[in-house]
MOPAC internal coordinates of N, CA, C and O (Angstrom, degrees):
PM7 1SCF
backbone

  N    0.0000 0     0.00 0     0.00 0    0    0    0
  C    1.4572 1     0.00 0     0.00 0    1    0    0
  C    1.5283 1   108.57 1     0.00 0    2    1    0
  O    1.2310 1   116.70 1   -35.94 1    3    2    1
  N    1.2094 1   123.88 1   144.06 1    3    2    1
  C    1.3993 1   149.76 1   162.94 1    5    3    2
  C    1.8829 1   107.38 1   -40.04 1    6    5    3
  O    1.2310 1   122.44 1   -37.57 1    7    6    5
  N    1.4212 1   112.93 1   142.43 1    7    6    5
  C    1.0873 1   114.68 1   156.12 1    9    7    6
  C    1.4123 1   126.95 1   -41.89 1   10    9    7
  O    1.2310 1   107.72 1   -79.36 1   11   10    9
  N    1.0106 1   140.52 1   100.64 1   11   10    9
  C    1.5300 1   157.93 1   166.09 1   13   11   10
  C    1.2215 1   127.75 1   -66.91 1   14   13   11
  O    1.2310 1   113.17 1   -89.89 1   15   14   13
  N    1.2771 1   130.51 1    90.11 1   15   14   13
  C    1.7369 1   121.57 1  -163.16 1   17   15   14
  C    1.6974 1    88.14 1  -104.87 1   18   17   15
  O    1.2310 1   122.48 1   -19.57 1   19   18   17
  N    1.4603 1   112.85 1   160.43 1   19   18   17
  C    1.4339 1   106.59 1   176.75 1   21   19   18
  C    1.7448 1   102.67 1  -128.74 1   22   21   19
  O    1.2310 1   113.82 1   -51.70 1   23   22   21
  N    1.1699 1   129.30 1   128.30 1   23   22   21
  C    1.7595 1   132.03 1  -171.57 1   25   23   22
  C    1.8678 1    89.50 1   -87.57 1   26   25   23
  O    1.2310 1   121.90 1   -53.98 1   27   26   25
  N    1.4080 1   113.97 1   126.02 1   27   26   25
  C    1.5115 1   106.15 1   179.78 1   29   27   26
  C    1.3951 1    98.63 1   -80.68 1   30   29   27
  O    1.2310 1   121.94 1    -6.73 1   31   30   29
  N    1.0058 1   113.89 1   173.27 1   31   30   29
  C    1.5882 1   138.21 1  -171.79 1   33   31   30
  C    1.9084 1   112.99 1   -68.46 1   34   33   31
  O    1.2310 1   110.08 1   -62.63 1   35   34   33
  N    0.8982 1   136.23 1   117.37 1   35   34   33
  C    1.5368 1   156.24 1  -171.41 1   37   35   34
  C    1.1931 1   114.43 1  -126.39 1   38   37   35
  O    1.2310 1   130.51 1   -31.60 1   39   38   37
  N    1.6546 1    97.33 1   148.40 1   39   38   37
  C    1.5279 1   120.60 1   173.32 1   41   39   38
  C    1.6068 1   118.45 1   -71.26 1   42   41   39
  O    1.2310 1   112.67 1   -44.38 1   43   42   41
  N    0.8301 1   131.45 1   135.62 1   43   42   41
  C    2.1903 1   105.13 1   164.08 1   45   43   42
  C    1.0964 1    90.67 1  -106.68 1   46   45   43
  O    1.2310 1   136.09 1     1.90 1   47   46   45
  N    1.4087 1    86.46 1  -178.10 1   47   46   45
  C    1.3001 1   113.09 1  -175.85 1   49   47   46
  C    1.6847 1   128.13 1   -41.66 1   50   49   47
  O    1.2310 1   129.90 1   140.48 1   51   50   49
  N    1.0537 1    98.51 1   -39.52 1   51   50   49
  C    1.7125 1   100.12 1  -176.11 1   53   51   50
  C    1.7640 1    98.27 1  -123.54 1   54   53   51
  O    1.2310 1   132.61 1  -125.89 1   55   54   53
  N    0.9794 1    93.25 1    54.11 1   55   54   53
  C    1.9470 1   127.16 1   147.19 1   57   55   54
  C    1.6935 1   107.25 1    49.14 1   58   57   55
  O    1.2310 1   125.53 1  -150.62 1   59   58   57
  N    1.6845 1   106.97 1    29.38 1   59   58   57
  C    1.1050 1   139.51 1  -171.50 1   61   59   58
  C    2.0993 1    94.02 1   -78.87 1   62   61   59
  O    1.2310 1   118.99 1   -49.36 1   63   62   61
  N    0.9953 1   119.52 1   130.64 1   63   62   61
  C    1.7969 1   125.55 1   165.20 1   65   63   62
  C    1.4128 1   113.39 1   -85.80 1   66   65   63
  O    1.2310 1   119.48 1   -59.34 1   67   66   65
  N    1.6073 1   118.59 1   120.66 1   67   66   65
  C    1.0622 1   112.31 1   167.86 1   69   67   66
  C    1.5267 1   112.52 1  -114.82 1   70   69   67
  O    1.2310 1   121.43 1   -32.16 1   71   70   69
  N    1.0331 1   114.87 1   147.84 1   71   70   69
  C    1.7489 1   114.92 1  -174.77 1   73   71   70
  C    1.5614 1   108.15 1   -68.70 1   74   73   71
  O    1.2310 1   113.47 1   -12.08 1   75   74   73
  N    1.3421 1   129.96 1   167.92 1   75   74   73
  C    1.1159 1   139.83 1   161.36 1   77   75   74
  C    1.4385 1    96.02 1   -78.89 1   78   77   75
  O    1.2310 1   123.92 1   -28.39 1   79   78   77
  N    1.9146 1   110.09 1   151.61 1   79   78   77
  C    1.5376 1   120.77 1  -140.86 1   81   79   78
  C    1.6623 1    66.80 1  -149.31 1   82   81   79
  O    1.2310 1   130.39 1   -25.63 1   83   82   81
  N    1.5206 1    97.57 1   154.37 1   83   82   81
  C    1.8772 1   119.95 1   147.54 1   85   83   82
  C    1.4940 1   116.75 1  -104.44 1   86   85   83
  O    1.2310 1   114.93 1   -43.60 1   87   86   85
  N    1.1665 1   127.22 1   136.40 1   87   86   85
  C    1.4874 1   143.18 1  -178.83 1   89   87   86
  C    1.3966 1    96.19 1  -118.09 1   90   89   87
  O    1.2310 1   124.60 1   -54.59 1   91   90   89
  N    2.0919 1   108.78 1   125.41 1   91   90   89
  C    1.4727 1   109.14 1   -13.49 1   93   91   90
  C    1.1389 1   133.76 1   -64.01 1   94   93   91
  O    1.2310 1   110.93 1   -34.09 1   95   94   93
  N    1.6665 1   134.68 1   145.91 1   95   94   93
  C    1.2955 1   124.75 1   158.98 1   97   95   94
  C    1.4296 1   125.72 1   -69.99 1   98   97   95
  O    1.2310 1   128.15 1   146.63 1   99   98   97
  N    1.1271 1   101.90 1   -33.37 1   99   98   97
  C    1.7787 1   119.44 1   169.18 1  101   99   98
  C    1.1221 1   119.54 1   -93.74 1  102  101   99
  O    1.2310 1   126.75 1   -65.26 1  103  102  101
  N    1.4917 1   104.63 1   114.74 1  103  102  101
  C    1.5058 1    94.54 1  -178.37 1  105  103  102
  C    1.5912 1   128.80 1   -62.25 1  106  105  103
  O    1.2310 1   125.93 1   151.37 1  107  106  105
  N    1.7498 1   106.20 1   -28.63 1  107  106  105
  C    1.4507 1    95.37 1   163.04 1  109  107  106
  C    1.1706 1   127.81 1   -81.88 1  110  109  107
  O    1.2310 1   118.35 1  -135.87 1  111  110  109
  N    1.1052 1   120.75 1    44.13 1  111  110  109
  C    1.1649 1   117.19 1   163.64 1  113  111  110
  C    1.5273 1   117.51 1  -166.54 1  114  113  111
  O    1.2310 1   125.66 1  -104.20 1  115  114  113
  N    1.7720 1   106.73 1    75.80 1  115  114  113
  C    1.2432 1   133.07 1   155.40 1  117  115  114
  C    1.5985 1   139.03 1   -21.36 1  118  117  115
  O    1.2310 1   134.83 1   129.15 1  119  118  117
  N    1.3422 1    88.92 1   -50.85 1  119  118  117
  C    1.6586 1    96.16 1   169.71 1  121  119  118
  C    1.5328 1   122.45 1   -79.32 1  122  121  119
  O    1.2310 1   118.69 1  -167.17 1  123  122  121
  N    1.3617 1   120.10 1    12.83 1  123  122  121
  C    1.5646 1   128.38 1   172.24 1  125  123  122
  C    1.8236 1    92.56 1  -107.89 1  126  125  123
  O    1.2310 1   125.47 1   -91.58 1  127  126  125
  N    1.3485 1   107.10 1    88.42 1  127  126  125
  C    1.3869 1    94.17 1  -171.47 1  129  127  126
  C    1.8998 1    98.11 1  -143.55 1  130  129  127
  O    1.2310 1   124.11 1  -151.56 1  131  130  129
  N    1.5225 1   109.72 1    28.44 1  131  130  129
  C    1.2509 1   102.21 1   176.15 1  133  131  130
  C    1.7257 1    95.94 1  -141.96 1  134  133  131
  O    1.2310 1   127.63 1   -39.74 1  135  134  133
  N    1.3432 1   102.91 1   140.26 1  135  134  133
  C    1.4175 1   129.06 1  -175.79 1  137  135  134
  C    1.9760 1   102.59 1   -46.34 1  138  137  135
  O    1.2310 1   113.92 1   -69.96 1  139  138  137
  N    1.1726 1   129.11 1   110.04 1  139  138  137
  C    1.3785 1   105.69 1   161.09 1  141  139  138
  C    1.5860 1   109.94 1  -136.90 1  142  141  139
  O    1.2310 1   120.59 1    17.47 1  143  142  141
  N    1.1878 1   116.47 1  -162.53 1  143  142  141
  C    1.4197 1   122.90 1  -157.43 1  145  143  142
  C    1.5533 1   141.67 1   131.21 1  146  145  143
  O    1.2310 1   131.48 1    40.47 1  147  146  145
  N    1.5765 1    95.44 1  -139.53 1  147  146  145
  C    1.3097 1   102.97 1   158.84 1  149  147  146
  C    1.5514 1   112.01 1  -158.99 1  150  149  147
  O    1.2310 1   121.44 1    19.47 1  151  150  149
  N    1.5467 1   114.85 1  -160.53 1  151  150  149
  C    1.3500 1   113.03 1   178.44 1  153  151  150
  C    1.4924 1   126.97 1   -71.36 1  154  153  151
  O    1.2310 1   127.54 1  -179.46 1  155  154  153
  N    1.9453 1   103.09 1     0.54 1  155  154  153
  C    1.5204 1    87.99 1  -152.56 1  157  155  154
  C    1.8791 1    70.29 1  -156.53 1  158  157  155
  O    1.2310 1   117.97 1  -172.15 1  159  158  157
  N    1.3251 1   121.46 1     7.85 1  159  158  157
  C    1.4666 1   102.73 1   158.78 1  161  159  158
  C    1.5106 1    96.31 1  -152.94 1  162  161  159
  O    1.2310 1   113.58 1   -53.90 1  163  162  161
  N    1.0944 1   129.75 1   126.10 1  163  162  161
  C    1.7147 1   120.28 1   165.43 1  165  163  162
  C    1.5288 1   117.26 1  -126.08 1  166  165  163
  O    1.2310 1   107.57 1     2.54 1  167  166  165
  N    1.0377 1   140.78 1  -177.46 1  167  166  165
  C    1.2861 1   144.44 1  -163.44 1  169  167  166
  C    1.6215 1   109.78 1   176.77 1  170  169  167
  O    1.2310 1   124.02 1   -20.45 1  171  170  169
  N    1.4289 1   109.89 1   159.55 1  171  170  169
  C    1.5816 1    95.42 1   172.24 1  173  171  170
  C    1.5472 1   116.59 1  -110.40 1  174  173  171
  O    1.2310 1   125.22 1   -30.89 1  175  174  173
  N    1.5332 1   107.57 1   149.11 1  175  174  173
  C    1.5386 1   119.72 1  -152.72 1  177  175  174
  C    1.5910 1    84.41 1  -124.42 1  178  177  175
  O    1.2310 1   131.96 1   -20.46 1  179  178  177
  N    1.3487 1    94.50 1   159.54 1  179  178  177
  C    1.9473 1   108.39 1   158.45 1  181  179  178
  C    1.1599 1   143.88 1   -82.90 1  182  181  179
  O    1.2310 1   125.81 1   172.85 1  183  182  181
  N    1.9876 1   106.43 1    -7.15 1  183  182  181
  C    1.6703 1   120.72 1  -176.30 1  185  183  182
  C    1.5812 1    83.82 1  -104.91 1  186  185  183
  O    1.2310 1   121.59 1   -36.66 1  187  186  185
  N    1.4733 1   114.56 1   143.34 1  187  186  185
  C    1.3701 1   119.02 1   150.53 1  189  187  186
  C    1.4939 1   112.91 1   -74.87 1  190  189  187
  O    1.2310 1   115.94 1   -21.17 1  191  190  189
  N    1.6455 1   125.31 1   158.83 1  191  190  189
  C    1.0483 1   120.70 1  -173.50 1  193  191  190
  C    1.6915 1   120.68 1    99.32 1  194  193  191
  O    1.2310 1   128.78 1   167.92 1  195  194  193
  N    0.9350 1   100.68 1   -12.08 1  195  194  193
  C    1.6822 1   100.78 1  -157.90 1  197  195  194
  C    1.5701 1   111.74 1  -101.74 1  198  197  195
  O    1.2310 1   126.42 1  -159.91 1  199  198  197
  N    1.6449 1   105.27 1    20.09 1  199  198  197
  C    1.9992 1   124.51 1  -176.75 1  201  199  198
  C    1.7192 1    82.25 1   -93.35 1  202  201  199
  O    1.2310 1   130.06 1   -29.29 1  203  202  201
  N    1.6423 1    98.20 1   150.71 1  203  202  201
  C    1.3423 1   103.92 1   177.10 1  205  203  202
  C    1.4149 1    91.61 1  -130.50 1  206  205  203
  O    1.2310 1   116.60 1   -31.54 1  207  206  205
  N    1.0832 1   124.06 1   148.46 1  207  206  205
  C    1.6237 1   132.37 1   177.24 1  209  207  206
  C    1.2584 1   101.96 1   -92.47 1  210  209  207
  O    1.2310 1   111.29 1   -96.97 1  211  210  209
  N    1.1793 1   134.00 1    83.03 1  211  210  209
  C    1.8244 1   127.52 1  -166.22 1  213  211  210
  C    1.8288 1    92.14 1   168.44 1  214  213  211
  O    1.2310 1   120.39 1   -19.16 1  215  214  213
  N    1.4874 1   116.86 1   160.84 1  215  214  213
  C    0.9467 1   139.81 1   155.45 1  217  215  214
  C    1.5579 1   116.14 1   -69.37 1  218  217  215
  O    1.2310 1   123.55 1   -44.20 1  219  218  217
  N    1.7261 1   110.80 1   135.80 1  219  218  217
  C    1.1915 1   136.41 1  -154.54 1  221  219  218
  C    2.3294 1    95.01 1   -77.56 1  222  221  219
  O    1.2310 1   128.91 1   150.90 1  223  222  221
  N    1.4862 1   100.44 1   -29.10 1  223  222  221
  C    1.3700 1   101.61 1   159.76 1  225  223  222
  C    1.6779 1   120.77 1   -59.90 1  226  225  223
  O    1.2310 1   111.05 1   164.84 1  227  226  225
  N    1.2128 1   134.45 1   -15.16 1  227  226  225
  C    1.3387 1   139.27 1  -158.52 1  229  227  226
  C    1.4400 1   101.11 1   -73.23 1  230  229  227
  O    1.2310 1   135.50 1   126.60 1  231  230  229
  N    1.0044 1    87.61 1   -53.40 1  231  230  229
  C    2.1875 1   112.00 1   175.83 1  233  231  230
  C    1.3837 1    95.05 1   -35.44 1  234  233  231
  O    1.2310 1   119.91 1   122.06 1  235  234  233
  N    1.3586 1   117.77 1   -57.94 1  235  234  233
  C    1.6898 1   103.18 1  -156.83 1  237  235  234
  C    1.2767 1   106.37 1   -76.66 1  238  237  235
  O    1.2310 1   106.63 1  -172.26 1  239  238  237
  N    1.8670 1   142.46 1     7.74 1  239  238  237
  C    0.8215 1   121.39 1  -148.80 1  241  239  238
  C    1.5928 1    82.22 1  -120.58 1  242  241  239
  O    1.2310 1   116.97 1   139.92 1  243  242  241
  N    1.4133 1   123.36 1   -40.08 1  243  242  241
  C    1.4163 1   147.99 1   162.41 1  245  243  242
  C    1.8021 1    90.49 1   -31.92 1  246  245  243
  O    1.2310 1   121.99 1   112.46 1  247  246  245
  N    1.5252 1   113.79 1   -67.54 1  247  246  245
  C    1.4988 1   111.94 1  -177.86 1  249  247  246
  C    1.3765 1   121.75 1   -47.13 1  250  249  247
  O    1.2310 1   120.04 1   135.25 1  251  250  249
  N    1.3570 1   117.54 1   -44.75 1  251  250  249
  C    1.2304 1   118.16 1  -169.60 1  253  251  250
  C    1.6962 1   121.54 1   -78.84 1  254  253  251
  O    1.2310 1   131.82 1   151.20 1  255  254  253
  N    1.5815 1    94.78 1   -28.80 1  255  254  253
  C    1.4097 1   107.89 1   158.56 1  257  255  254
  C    1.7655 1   118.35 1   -39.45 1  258  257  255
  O    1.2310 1   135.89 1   103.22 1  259  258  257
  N    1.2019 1    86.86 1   -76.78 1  259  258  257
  C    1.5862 1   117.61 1   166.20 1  261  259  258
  C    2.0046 1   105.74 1   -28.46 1  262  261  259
  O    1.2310 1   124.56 1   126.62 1  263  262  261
  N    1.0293 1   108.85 1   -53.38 1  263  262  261
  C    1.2317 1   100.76 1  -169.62 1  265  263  262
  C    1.5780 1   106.23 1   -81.13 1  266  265  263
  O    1.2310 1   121.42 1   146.41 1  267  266  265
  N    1.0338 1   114.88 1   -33.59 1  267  266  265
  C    1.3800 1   117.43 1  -175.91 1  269  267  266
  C    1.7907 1   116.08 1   -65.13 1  270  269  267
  O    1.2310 1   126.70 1   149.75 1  271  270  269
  N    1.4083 1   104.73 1   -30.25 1  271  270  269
  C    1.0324 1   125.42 1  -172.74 1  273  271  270
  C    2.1177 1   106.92 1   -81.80 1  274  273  271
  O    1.2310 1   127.66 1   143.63 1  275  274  273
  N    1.4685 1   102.86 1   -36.37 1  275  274  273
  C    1.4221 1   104.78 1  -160.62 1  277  275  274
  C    2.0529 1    92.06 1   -92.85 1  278  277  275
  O    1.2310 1   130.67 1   174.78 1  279  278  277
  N    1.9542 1    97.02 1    -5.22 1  279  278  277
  C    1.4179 1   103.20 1  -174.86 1  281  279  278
  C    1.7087 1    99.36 1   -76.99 1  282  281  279
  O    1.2310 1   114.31 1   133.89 1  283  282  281
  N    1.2979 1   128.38 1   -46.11 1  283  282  281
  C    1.6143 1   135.35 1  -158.29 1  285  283  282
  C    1.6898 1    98.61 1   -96.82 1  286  285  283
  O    1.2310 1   113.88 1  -175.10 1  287  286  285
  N    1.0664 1   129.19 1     4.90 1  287  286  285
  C    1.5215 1   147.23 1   168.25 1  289  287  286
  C    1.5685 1    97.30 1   -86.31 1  290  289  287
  O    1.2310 1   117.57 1   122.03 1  291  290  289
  N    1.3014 1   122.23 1   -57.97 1  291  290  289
  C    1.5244 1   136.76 1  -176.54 1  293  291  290
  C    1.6367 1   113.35 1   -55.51 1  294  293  291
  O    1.2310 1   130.04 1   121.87 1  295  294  293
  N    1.3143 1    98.25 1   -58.13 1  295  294  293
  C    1.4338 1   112.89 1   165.97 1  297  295  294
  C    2.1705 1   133.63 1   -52.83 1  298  297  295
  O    1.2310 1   133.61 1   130.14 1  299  298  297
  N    1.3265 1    91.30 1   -49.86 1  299  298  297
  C    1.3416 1   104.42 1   164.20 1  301  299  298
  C    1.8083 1   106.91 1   -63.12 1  302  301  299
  O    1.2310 1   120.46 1   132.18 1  303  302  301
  N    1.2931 1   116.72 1   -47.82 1  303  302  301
  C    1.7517 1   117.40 1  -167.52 1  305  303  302
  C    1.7325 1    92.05 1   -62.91 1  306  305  303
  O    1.2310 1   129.29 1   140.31 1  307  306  305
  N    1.1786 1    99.71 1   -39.69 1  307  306  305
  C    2.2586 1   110.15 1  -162.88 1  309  307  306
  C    1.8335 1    64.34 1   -54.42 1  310  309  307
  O    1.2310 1   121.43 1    84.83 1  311  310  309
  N    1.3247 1   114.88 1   -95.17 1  311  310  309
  C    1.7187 1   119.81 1  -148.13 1  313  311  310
  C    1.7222 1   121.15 1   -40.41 1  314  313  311
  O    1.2310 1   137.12 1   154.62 1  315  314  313
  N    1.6643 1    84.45 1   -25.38 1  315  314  313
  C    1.7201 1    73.51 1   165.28 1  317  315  314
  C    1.5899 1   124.04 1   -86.90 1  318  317  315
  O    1.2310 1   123.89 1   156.26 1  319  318  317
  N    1.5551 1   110.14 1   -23.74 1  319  318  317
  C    1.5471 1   102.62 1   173.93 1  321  319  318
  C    1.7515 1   113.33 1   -70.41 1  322  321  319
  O    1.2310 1   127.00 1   145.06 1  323  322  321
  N    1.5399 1   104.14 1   -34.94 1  323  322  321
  C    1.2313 1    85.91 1  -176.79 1  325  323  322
  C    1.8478 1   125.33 1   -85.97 1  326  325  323
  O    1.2310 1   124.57 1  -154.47 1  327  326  325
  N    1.2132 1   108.83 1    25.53 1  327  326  325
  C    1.5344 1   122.76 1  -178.72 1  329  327  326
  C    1.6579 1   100.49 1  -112.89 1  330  329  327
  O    1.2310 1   126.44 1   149.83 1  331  330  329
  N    1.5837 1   105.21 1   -30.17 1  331  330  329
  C    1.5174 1    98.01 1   173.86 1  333  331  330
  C    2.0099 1   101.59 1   -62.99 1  334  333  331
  O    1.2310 1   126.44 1   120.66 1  335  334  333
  N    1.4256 1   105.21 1   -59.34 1  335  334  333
  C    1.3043 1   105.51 1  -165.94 1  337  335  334
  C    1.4704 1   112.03 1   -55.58 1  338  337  335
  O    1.2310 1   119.86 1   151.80 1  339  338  337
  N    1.4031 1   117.88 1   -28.20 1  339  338  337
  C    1.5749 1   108.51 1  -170.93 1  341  339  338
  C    1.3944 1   113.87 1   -64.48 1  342  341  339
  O    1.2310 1   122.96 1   127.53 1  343  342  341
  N    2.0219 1   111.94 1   -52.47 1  343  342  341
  C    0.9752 1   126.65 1   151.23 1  345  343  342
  C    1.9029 1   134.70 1   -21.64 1  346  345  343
  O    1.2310 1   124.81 1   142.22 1  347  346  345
  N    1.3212 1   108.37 1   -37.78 1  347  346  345
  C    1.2159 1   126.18 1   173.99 1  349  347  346
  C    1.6888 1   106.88 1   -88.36 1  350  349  347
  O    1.2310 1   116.22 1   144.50 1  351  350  349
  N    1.1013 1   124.78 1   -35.50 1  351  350  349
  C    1.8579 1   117.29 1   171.30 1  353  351  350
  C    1.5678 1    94.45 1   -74.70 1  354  353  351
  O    1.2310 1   119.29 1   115.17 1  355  354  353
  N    1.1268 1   118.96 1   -64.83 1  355  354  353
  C    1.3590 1   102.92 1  -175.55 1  357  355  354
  C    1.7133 1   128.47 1   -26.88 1  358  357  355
  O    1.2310 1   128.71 1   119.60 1  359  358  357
  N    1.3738 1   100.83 1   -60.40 1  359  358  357
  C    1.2760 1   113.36 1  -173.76 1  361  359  358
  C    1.8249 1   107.80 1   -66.79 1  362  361  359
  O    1.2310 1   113.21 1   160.94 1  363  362  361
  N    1.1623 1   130.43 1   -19.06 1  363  362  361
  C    1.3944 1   134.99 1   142.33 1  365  363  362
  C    0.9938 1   154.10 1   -73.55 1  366  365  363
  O    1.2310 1   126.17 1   172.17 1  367  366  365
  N    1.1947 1   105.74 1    -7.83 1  367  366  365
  C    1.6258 1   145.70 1   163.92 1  369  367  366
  C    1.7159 1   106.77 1   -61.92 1  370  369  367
  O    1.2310 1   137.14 1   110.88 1  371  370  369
  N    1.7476 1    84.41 1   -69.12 1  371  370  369
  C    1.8609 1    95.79 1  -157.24 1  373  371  370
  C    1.7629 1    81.55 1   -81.23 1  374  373  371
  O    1.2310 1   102.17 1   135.80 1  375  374  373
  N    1.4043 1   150.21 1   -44.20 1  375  374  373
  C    1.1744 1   133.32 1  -144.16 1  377  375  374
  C    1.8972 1    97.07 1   -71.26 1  378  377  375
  O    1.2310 1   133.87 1   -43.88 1  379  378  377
  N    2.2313 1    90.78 1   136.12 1  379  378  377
  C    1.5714 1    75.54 1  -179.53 1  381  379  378
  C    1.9392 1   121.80 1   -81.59 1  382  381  379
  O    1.2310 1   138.10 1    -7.20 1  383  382  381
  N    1.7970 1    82.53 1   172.80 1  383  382  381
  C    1.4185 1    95.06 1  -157.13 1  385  383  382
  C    1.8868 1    95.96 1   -73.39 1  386  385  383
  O    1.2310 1   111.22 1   158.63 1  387  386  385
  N    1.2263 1   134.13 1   -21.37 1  387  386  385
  C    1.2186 1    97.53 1  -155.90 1  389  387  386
  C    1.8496 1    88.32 1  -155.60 1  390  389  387
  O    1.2310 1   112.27 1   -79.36 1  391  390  389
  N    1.6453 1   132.19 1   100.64 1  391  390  389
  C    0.9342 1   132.73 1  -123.25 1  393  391  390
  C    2.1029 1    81.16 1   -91.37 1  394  393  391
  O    1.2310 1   124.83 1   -48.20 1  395  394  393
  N    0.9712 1   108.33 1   131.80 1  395  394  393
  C    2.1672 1   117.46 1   162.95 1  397  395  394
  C    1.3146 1    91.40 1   -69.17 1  398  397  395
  O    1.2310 1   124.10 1   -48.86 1  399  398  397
  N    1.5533 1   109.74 1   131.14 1  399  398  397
  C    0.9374 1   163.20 1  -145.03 1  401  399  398
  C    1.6520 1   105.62 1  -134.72 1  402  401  399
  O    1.2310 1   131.41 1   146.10 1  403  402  401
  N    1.2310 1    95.58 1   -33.90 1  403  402  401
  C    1.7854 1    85.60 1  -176.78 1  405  403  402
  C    0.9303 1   146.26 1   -86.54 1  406  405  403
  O    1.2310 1   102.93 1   -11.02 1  407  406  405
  N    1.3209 1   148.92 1   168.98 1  407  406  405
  C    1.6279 1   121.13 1   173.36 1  409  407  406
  C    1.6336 1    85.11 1  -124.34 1  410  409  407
  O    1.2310 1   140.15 1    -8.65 1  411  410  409
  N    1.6301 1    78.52 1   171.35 1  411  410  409
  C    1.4146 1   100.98 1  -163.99 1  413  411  410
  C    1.4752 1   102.32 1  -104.46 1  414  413  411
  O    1.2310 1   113.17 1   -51.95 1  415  414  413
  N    1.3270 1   130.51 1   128.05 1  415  414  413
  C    1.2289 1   118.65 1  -176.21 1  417  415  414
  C    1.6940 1   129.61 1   -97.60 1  418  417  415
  O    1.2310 1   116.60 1   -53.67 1  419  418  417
  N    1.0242 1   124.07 1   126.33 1  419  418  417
  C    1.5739 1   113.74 1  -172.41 1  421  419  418
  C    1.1505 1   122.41 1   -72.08 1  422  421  419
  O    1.2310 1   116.91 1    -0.09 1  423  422  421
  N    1.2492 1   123.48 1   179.91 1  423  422  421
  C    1.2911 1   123.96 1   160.62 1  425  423  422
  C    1.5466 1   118.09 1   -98.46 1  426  425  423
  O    1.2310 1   112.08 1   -70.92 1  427  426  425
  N    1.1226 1   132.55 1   109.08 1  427  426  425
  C    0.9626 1   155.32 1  -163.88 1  429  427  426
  C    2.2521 1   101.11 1   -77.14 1  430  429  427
  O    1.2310 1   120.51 1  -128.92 1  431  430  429
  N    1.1719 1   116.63 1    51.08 1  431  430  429
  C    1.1853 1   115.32 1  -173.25 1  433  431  430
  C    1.6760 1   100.20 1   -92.45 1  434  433  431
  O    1.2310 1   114.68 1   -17.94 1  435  434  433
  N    1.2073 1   127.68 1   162.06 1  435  434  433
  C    1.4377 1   120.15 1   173.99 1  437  435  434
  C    1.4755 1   110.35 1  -124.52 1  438  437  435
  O    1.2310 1   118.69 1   -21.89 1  439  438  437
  N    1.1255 1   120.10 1   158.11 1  439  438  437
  C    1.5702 1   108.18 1  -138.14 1  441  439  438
  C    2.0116 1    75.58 1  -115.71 1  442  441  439
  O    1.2310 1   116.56 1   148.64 1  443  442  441
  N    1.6147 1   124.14 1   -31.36 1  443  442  441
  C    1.0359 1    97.14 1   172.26 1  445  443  442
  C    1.5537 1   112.07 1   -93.45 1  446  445  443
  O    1.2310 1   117.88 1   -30.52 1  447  446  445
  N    1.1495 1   121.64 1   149.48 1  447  446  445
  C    1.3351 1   126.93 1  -164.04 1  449  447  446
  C    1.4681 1   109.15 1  -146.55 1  450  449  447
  O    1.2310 1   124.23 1   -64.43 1  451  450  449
  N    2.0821 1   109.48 1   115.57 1  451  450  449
  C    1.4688 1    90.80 1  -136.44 1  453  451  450
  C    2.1934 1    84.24 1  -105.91 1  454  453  451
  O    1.2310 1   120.10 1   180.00 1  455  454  453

């Protein structure tokens, strides 16, 4: 017989009992043969490792982190592109349009005069 992992028995979320299960549950499908999840939903997966000792709510809080975090990341990049671009009209703005070319010619007088 096949490696046999067994998921013990859990509460869910809405205080529902689920029995402890063997992975695989399906026999066709062998390679789902390790316990994963969480504390309050599990199922069987194919990577070992992948049980979290924590509530399956934790995730959403991890997410929202996450978004808030990848939100003020978004914001700082917006302020830096738009300080590059302002920076860049500016500097095309004031640079002049059409560079003199000329020289200025002196007077060539000589101060000794013989």
């Amino acid at each position: 017989m096949a490696d046999v992992h067994i998921c013990k028995a859990y509460f869910k979320e809405g205080a529902s009992f689920v029995d402890s299960f063997t992975c695989p549950q399906d026999p066709g499908r062998p390679e789902l043969k390790y316990c994963c999840g969480f504390e309050d939903m599990k199922y069987c997966c194919g990577e070992p490792g992948n049980y979290y000792p924590y509530k399956h709510a934790y995730m959403w809080s991890l997410s929202a982190g996450l978004l808030v975090g990848l939100s003020i990341a978004a914001l700082v990049l917006l302020a830096f592109l738009t300080s590059v671009l302002v920076l860049c009209i500016l500097f095309l703005r004031t640079k002049p349009r059409q560079a003199n070319t000329e020289l200025k010619q002196r007077s060539h007088t000589s101060s000794h005069e013989a």
